[in-house]
BAGU-487299 format. One record per residue (C-alpha): x negated, y negated, z negated. Coordinates in steps of 0.25 Angstrom, whole numbers, plus 5000, padded with zeros to 4 digits. Each point is the difference from the previous one (the first is absolute). Layout:
N
XYZ/...
***
This chain:
451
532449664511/499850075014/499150114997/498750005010/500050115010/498750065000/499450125011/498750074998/498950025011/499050085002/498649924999/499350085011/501050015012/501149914996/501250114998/501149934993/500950094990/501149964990/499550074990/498650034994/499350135005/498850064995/499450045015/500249935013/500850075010/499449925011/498550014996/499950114989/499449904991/500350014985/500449854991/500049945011/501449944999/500249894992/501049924997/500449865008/501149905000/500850015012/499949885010/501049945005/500649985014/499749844997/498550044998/499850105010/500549925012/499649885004/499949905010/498950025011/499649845001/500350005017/501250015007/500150145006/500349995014/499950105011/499049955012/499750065012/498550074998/499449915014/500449874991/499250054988/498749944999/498950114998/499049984988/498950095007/499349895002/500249924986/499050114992/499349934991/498550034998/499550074988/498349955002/499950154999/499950085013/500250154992/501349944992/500449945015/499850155008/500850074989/501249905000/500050005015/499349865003/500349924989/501349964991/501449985006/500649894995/501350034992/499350154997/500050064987/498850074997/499750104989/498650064997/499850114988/498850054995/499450074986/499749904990/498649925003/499850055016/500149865002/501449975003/500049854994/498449965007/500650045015/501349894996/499249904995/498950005012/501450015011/500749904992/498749904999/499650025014/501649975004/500149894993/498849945006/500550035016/501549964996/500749934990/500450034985/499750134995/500850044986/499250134992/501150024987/499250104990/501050074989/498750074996/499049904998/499949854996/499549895010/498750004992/499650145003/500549985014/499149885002/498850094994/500450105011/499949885009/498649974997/499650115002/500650035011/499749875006/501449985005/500549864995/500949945011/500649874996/501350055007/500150124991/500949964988/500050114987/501050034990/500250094990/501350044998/501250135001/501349925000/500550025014/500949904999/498949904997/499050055010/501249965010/500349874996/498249985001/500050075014/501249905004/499249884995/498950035005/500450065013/498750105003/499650075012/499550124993/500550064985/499250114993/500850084988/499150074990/500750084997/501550055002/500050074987/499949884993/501149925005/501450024996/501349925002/500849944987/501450065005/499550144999/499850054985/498850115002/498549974997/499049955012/499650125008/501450084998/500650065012/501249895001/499049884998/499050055010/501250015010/500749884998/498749905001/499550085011/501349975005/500049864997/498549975006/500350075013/501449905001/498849884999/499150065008/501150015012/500949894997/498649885000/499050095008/499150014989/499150125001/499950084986/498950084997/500450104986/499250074992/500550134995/499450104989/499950155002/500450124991/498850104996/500450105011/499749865010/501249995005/500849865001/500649984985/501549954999/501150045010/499850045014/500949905006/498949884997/499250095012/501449975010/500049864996/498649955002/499550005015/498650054998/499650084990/498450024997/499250094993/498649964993/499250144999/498950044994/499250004987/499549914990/498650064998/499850005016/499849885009/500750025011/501749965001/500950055009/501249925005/501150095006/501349975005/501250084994/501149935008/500049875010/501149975008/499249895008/498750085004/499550165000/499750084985/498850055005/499149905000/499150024986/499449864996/498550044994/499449904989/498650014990/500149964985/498849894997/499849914989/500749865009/501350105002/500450095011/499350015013/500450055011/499450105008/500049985015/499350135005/500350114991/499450115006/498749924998/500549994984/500250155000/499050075006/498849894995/499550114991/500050125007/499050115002/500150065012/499550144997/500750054987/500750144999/501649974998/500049875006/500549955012/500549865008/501550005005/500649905007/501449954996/501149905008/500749894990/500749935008/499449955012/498650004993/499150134999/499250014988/499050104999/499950074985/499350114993/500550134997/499450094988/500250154997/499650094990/500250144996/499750094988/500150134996/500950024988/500550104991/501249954998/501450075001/500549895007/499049925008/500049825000/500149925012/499949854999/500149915009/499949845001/500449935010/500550135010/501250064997/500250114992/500850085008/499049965012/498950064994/501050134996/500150025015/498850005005/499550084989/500950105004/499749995017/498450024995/500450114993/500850095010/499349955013/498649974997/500150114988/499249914991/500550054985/500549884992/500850084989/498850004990/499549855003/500449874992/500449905011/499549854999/500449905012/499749864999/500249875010/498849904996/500349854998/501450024994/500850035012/501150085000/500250075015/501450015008/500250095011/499250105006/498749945005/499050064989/500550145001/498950055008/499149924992/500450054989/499950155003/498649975005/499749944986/500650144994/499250105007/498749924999/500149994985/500650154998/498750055009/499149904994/499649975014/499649865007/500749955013/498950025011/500549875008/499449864994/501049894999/501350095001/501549935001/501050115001/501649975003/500950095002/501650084993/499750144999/501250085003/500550124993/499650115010/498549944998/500149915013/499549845000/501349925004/499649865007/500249884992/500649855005/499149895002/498750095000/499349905011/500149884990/499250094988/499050045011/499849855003/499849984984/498950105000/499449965010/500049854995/499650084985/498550065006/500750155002/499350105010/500950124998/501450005001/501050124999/501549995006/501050095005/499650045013/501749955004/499549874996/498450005008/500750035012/500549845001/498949934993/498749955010/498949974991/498650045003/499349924990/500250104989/500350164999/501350035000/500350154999/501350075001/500650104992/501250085002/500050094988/499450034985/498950085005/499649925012/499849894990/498850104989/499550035012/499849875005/499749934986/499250124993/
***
């Protein structure tokens, strides 16, 4: 007998060695490399299902136009207008966000609008999906469910029933009778990411995958199924909290920096269409350490609250935790308050925190956040009511301009805001005379103004 070539790969990057190797050369993981049969070239090629022509591009028909409609305006901004068809979509999130409750709403609300949608669960029977369903309420006659991980069957169902729209949940769970390893294994994951992405493109059918995540929330299996997938989206946020945030990770048909905001209630996940309402519908407006920022996702401003605190400590090494600002962020700023406004931080415990969830990209909350700092570290009020500051503070103490600083002053105004504290760069091109708008140049022009 032929004996079996084997090859073993690494479970977390996908490193292929001939022998077996205690750590990962690639990702410096340890047991990670296990043992596969090696595929064949019979297996790993095949035929594409169209004939491969070259065309000129003006005789290409555009699919702009073709994007099907989810019924869910916050799924719709995040992918760029809707679903392309043909598109291969792949949305990860931790365990219960409610990754499974936003596919079956879409895939409801498709199947209504359009024809046959096909929802295949390698997690769930089609009892406990039904339950899900009525709860849900979202029990189309067009969406067909099935419970199944055999990618070979799930194609033969898709080619007989010929659907619009073909949710996976999830990739981990499927695996291909050629290749040898268990569902979820590196080659598994790539060869049926492979195989779905040939259906998708070869009968315009648009996919929508469900992929788990490691403890660390990163993407779990091999970084090529991120290259093959058109979109890639990322359900935020925490099971204990209500609010759910949508962010796109990758889209080859639409911008990444659209967030898509959503409420978890007892009828399933409802989205949010004015954020800033959802964020700030709590607030006091005269609390030491605490102050309103204002923040561009997208084309869209949200409006968002900041919270600071600081502590003496006697510790060698003194804490600074922050949730939703980055950590290297508050580092900065910290050390700019420190040589320039001379405020002592080196003895203080350091807490910053973003309120509703929401984890801040960019530059726009620095000069919030330093406000935040110097109030709580002097146990002192902010002297103007109904305060919005936005603002990057530079390195030599300065307050830099920001982009779309005119949009953020429009959703304060909209938000009941009297008071509003920019970079005087960017007052200078902004003409509003419904609210106070003052300009700052500096750290100390800002306490002067504020305090």
């Amino acid at each position: 007998m032929v004996k079996k070539k084997t090859i073993f790969i690494c479970q977390q990057c996908g490193y292929q060695s001939p022998k077996w190797l205690g750590k990962c050369p690639s990702c410096n993981n340890w047991n990670s490399m296990i043992e596969e049969l090696k595929p064949t070239k019979g297996a790993c090629f095949s035929n594409l299902g169209f004939e491969s022509m070259p065309k000129s591009i003006n005789d290409i028909k555009s699919g702009e136009h073709e994007r099907l409609d989810t019924g869910i305006m916050e799924l719709n901004r995040v992918l760029g207008g809707g679903i392309v068809r043909g598109s291969i979509t792949l949305i990860s999130g931790a365990p219960g966000i409610g990754k499974s409750t936003l596919l079956l709403q879409a895939a409801s609300n498709i199947a209504d609008k359009y024809e046959k949608v096909l929802y295949v669960s390698g997690e769930e029977s089609e009892e406990q999906i039904k339950m899900r369903g009525d709860r849900l309420n979202s029990l189309s006659n067009n969406l067909y469910v099935i419970s199944e991980t055999n990618l070979d069957k799930i194609e033969s169902h898709i080619e007989k029933n010929k659907p619009t729209f073909v949710v996976i949940d999830s990739i981990q769970t499927l695996f291909k009778e050629y290749v040898s390893s268990a569902p979820g294994s590196v080659s598994q994951v790539r060869e049926t990411s492979n195989h779905i992405m040939r259906i998708g493109k070869s009968n315009s059918i648009s996919f929508f995958i469900v992929a788990h995540v490691t403890k660390q929330g990163e993407l779990a299996g091999p970084r090529v199924l991120e290259h093959i997938v058109d979109t890639v989206l990322s359900f935020e946020g925490e099971r204990t909290e209500e609010f759910r945030i949508l962010r796109t990770v990758k889209n080859r048909f639409g911008t990444t920096s659209e967030i898509g905001v959503f409420e978890m209630a007892e009828h399933g996940l409802r989205q949010i269409s004015n954020p800033s309402a959802a964020f700030l519908g709590e607030r006091d407006f005269q609390k030491e350490g605490s102050i309103v920022i204002g923040i561009m996702e997208g084309r869209r401003p949200i409006l968002v609250e900041i919270q600071a605190l600081v502590s003496e400590t006697r510790a060698v090494i003194p804490r600074r935790t922050a949730v939703g600002v980055d950590i290297s962020r508050l580092n900065l700023i910290l050390a700019v308050l420190e040589k320039k406004i001379k405020i002592p931080f080196y003895n203080c415990d350091v807490y910053a925190n973003v309120v509703g969830g929401l984890k801040l990209e960019g530059t726009f909350g620095d000069l919030g956040l330093a406000l935040a700092l110097i109030s709580s570290s002097k146990s002192k009020e902010m002297s103007l009511d109904n305060l919005l500051a936005v603002g990057e503070v530079g390195l030599t103490g300065e307050i830099r301009p920001v982009s779309f600083c005119d949009r953020i002053v429009s959703e304060a105004e909209k938000m009941g805001f009297k008071n509003i504290l920019i970079p005087s760069r960017n007052k200078e091109k902004i003409n509003n005379k419904k609210i106070n708008i003052i300009g700052v140049s500096s750290l100390k022009e800002s306490l002067n103004k504020v305090f």
